[in-house]
mmCIF file of the C-alpha atoms, coordinates in Angstrom:
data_MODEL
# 
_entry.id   MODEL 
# 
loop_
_atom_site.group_PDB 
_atom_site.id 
_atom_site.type_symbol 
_atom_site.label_atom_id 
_atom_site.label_alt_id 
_atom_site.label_comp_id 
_atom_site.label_asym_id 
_atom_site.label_entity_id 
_atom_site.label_seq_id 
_atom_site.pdbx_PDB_ins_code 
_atom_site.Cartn_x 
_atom_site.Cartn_y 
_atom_site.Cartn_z 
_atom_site.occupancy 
_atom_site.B_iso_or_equiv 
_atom_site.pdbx_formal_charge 
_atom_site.auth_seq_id 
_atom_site.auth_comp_id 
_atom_site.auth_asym_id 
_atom_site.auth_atom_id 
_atom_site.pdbx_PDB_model_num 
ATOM 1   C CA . UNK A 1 1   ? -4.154  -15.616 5.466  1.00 0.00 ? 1   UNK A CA 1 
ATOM 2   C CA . UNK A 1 2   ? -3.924  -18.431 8.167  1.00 0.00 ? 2   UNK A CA 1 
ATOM 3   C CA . UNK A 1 3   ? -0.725  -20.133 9.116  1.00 0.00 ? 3   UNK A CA 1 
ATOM 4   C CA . UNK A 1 4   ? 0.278   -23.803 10.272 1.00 0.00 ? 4   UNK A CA 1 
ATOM 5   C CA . UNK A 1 5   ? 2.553   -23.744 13.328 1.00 0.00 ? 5   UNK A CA 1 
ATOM 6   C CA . UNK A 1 6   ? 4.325   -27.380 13.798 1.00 0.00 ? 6   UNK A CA 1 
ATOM 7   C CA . UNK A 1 7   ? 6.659   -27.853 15.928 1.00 0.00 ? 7   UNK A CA 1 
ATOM 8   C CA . UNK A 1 8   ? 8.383   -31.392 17.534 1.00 0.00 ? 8   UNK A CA 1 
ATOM 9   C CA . UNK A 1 9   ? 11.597  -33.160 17.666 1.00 0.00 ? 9   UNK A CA 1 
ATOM 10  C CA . UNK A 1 10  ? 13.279  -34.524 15.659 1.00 0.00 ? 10  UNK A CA 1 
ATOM 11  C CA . UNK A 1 11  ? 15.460  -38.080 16.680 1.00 0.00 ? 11  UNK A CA 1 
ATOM 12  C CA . UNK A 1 12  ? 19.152  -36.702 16.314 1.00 0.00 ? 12  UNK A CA 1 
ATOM 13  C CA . UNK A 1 13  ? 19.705  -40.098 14.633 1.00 0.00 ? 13  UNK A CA 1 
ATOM 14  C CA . UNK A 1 14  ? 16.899  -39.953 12.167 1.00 0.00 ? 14  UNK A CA 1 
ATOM 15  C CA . UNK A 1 15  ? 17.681  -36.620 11.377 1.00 0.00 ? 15  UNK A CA 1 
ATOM 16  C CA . UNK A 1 16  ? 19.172  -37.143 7.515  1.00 0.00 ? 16  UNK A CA 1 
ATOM 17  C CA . UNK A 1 17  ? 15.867  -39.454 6.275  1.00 0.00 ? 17  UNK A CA 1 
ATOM 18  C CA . UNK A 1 18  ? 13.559  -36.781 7.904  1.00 0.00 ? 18  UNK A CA 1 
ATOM 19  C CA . UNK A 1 19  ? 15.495  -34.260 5.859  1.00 0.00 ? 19  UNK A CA 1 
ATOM 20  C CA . UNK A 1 20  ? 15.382  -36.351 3.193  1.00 0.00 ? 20  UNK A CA 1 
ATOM 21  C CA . UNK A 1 21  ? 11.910  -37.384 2.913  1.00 0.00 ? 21  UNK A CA 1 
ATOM 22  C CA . UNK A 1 22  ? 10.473  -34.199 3.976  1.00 0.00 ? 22  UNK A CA 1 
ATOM 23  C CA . UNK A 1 23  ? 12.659  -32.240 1.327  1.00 0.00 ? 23  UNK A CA 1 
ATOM 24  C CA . UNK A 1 24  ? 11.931  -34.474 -1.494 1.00 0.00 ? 24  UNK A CA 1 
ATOM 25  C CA . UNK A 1 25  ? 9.051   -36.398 -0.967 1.00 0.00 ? 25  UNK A CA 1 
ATOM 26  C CA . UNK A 1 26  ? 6.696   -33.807 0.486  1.00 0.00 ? 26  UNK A CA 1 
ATOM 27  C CA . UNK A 1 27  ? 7.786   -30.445 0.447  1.00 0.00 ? 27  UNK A CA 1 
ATOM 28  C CA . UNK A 1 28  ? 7.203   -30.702 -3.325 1.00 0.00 ? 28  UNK A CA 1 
ATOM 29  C CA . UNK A 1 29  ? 3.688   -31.749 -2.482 1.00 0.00 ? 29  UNK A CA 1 
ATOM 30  C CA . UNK A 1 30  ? 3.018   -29.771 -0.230 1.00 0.00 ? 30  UNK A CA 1 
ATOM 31  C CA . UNK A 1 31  ? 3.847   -26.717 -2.358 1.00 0.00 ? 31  UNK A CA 1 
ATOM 32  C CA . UNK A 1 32  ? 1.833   -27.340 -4.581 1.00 0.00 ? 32  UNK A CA 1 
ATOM 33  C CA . UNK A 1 33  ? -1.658  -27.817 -2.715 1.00 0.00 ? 33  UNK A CA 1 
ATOM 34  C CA . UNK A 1 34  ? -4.194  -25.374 -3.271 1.00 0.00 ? 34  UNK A CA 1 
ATOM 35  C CA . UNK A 1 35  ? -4.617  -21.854 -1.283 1.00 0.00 ? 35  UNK A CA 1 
ATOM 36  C CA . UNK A 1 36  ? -0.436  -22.599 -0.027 1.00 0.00 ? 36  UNK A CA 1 
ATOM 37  C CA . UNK A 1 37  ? 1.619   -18.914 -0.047 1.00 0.00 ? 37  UNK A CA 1 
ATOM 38  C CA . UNK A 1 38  ? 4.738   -19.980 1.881  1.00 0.00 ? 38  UNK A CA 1 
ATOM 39  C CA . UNK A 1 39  ? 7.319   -22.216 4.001  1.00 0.00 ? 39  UNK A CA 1 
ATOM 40  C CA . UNK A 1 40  ? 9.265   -21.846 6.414  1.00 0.00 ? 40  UNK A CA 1 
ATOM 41  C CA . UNK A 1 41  ? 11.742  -23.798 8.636  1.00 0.00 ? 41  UNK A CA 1 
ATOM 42  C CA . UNK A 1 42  ? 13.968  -24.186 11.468 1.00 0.00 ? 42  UNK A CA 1 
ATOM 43  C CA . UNK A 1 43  ? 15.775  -26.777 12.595 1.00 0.00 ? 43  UNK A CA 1 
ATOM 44  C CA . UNK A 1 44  ? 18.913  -27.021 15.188 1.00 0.00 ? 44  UNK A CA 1 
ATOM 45  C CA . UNK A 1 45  ? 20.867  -30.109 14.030 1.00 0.00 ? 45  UNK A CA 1 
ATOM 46  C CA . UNK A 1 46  ? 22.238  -30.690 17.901 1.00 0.00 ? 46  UNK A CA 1 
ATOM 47  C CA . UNK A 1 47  ? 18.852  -30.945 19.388 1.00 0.00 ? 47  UNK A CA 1 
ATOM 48  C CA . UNK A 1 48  ? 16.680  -32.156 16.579 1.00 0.00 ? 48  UNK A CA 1 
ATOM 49  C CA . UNK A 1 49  ? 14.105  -29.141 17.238 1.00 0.00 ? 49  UNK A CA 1 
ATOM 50  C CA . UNK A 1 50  ? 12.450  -28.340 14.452 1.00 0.00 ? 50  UNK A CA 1 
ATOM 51  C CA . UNK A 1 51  ? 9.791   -25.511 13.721 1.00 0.00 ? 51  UNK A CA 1 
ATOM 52  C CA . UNK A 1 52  ? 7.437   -25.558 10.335 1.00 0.00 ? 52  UNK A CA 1 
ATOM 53  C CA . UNK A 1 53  ? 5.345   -22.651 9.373  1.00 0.00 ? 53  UNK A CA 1 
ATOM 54  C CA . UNK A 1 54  ? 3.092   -22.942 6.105  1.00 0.00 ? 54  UNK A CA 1 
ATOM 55  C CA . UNK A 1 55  ? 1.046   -19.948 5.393  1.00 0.00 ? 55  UNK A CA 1 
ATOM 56  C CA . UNK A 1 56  ? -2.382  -20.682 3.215  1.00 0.00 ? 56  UNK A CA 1 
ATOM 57  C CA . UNK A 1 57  ? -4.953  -18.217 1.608  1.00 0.00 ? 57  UNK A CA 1 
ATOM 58  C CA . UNK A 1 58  ? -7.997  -19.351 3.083  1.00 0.00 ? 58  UNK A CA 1 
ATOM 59  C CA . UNK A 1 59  ? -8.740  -21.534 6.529  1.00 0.00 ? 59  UNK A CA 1 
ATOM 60  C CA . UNK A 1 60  ? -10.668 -23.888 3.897  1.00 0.00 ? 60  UNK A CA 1 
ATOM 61  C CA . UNK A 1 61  ? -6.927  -24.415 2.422  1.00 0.00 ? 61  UNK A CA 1 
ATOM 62  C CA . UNK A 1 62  ? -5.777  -25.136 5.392  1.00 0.00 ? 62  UNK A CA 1 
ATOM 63  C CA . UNK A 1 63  ? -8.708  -27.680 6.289  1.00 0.00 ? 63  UNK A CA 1 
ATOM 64  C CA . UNK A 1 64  ? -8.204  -28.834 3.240  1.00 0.00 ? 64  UNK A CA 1 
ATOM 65  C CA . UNK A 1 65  ? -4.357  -29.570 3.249  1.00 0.00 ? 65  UNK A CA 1 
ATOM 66  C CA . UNK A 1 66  ? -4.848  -31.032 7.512  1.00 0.00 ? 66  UNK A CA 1 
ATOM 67  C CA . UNK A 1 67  ? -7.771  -33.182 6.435  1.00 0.00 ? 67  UNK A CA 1 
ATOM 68  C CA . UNK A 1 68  ? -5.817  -34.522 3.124  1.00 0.00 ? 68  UNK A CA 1 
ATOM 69  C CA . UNK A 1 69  ? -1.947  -34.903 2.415  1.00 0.00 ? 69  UNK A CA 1 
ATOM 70  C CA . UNK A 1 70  ? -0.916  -33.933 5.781  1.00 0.00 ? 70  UNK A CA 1 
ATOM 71  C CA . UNK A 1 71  ? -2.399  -36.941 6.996  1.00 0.00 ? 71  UNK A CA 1 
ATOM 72  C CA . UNK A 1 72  ? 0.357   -39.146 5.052  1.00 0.00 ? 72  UNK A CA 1 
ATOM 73  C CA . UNK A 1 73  ? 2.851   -36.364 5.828  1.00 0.00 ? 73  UNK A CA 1 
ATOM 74  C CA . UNK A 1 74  ? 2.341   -37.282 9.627  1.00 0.00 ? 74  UNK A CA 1 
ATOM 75  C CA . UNK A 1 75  ? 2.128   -40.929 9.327  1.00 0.00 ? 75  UNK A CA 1 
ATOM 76  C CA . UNK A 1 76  ? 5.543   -40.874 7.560  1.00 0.00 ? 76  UNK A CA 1 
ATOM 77  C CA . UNK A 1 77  ? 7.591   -38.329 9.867  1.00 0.00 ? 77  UNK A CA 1 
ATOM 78  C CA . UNK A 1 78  ? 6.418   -39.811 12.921 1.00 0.00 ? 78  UNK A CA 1 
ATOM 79  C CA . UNK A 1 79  ? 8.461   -42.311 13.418 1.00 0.00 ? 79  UNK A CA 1 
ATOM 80  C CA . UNK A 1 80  ? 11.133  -39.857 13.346 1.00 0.00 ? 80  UNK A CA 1 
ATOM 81  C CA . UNK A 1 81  ? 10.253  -37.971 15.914 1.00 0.00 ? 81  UNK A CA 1 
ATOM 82  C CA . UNK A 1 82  ? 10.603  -38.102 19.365 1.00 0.00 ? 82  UNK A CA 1 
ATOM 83  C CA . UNK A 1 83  ? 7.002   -37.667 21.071 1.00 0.00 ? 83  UNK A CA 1 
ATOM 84  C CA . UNK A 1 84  ? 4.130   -35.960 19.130 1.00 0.00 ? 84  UNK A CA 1 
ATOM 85  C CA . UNK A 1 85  ? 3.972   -32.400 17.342 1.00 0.00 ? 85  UNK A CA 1 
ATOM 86  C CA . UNK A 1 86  ? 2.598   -29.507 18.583 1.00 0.00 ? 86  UNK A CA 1 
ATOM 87  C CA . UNK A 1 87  ? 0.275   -27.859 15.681 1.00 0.00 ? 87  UNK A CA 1 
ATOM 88  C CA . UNK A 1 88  ? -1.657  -25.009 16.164 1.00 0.00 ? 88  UNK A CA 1 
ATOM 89  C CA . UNK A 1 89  ? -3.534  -23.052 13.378 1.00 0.00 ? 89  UNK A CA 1 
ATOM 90  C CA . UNK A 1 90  ? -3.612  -19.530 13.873 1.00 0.00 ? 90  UNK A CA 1 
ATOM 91  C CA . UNK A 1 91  ? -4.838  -16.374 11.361 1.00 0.00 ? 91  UNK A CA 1 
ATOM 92  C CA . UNK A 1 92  ? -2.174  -14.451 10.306 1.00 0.00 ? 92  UNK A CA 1 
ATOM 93  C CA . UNK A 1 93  ? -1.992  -10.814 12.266 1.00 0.00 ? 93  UNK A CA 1 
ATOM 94  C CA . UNK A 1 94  ? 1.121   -9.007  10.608 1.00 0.00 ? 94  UNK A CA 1 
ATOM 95  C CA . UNK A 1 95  ? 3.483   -10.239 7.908  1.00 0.00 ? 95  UNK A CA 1 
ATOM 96  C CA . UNK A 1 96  ? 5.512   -7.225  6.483  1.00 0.00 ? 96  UNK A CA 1 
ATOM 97  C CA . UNK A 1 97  ? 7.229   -9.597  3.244  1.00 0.00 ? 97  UNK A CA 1 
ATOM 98  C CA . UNK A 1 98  ? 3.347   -10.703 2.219  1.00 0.00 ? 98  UNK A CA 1 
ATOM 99  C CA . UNK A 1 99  ? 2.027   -6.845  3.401  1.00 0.00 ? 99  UNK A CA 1 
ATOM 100 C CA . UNK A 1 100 ? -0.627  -8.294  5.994  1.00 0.00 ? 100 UNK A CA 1 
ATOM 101 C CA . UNK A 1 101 ? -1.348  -5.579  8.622  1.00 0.00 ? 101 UNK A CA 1 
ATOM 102 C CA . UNK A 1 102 ? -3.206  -6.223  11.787 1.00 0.00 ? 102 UNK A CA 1 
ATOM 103 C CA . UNK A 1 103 ? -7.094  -6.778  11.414 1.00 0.00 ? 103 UNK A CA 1 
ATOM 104 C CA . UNK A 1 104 ? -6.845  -7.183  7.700  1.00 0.00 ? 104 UNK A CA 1 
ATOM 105 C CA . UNK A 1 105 ? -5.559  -11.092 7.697  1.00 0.00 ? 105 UNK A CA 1 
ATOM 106 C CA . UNK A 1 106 ? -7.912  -12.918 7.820  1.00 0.00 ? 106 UNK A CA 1 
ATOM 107 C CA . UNK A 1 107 ? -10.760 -10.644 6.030  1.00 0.00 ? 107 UNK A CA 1 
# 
């Protein structure tokens, strides 16, 4: 299992349409690409930081997902965003609620 580690910020002013459009235009989507497991999200309102893990089956799902819809995910939740994301992909080492143990993620 590999996850997708975004993180940015969020314009405090922009902060309902990225809700909005990430919610119900792409989360949907996104959900529903092949190889995804989970979501998850943080956000603090005040500051507009936001953190986005996805967690996919394969790295070829994850590929897959970067080199395709993410690409029009990006172009529309840029502009509300201060600065550029921070993505890193990374193979999953330990996740107790999908019972990965160390060594055996990515395998």
């Amino acid at each position: 299992m590999y996850s997708r580690l975004i993180n940015c910020t969020i314009d405090t002013a922009k902060m309902n349409d990225f809700r909005k459009a990430l919610n119900e235009q792409f989360l949907p989507r996104i959900q529903s690409q092949p190889g995804f497991v989970d979501n998850i999200e943080s956000l603090d309102p005040a500051t507009g930081q936001f953190s986005c893990m996805t967690l996919w089956k394969t790295a070829a799902d994850v590929e897959n997902y970067n080199n395709g819809l993410f690409q029009e995910v990006a172009s529309k939740l840029s502009p509300l965003m201060k600065g550029s994301p921070n993505i890193q992909t990374l193979p999953v080492e330990n996740s107790s609620v999908h019972h990965v143990k160390a060594g055996k993620a990515a395998a």
